[in-house]
C-alpha positions in Angstrom: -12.4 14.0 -36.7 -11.3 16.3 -33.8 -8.6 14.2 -30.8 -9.5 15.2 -27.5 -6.7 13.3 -26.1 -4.7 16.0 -25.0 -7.5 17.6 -22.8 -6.5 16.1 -19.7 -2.7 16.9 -20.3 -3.5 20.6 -21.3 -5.6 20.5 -17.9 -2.4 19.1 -15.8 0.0 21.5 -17.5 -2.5 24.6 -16.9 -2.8 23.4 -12.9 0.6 23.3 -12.2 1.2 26.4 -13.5 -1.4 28.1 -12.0 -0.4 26.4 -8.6 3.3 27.9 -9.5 1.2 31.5 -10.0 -0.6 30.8 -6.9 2.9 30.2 -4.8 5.0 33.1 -6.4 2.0 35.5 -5.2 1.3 34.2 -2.4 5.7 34.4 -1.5 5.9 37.8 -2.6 3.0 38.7 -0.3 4.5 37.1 2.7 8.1 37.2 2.4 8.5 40.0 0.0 6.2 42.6 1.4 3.3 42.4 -1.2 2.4 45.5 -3.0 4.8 47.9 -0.6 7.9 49.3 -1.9 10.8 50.6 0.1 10.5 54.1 0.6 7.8 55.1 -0.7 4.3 55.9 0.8 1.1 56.4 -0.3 1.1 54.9 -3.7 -2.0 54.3 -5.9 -3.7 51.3 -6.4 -2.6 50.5 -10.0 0.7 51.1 -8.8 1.0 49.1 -6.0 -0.4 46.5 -7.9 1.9 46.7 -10.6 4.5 46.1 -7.4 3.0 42.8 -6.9 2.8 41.8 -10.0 6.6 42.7 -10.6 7.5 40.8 -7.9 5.4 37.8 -8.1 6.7 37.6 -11.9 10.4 37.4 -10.4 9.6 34.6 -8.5 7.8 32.5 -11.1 10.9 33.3 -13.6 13.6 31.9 -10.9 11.1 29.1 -10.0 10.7 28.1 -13.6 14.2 28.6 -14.2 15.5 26.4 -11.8 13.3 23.7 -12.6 13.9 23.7 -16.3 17.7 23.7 -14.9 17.9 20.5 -13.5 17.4 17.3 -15.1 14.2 14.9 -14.6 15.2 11.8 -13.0 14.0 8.4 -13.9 11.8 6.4 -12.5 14.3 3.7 -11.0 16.8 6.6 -10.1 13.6 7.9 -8.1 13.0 5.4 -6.5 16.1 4.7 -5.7 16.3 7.9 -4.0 13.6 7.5 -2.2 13.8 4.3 -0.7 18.1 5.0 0.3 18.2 8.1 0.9 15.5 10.0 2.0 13.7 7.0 3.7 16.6 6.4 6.5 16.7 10.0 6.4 13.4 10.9 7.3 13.8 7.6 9.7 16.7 9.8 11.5 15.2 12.2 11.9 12.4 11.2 13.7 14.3 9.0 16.0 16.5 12.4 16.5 13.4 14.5 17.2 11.7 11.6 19.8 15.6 11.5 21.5 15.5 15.2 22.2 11.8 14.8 23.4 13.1 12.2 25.8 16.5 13.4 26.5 15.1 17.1 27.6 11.8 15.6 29.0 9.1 17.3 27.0 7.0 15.1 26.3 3.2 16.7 26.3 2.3 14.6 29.8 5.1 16.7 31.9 5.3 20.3 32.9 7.9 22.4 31.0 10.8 22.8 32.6 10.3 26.4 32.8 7.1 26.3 34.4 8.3 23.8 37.5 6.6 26.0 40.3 3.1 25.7 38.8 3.9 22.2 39.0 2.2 20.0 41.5 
């Protein structure tokens, strides 16, 4: 008699940690420089992966730590923040976004104001 039950939960566990994988590489490629280190030129290949991997591993250590930091919230203290807080929020900032549209008239059916001599 072998459960199988917790199949689909090792499945979800090993997705979002692969997606974590997936965004602490793909951060320390773009905002961290990927496999280049300071200073230094003309590295070999193992090294400069060995670069990335360092750095990739930094990131998924402060992402894991900061979300093992916090606590979970529950489900009516969720919602709740969704529907009174970030709701209106999201709300105001629209409206904001469509007044500056308006307000500074660029909306996509006039010319820019910088471009008022190609006008017709």
């Amino acid at each position: 008699m072998t459960e199988h039950s917790a199949l689909p939960f090792a499945f979800f566990f090993l997705a979002e940690y692969g997606f974590i994988l997936l965004m602490s590489t793909l951060t320390s490629i773009l905002f961290l420089g990927g496999y280049l280190i300071p200073y230094w030129n003309h590295l070999s290949p193992l090294f400069e992966s060995f670069a990335l991997g360092v750095k990739a591993t930094f990131i998924f250590f402060i992402f894991v730590w900061i979300r093992a930091s916090y606590p979970r919230l529950r489900y009516d203290q969720l919602m709740g923040l969704c529907w009174c807080w970030l709701l209106p929020l999201s709300f105001a900032y629209f409206i904001l976004v469509l007044s500056i549209i308006v307000a500074f008239d660029f909306t996509p059916f006039s010319p820019h104001p910088l471009m008022g001599a190609l006008a017709p």
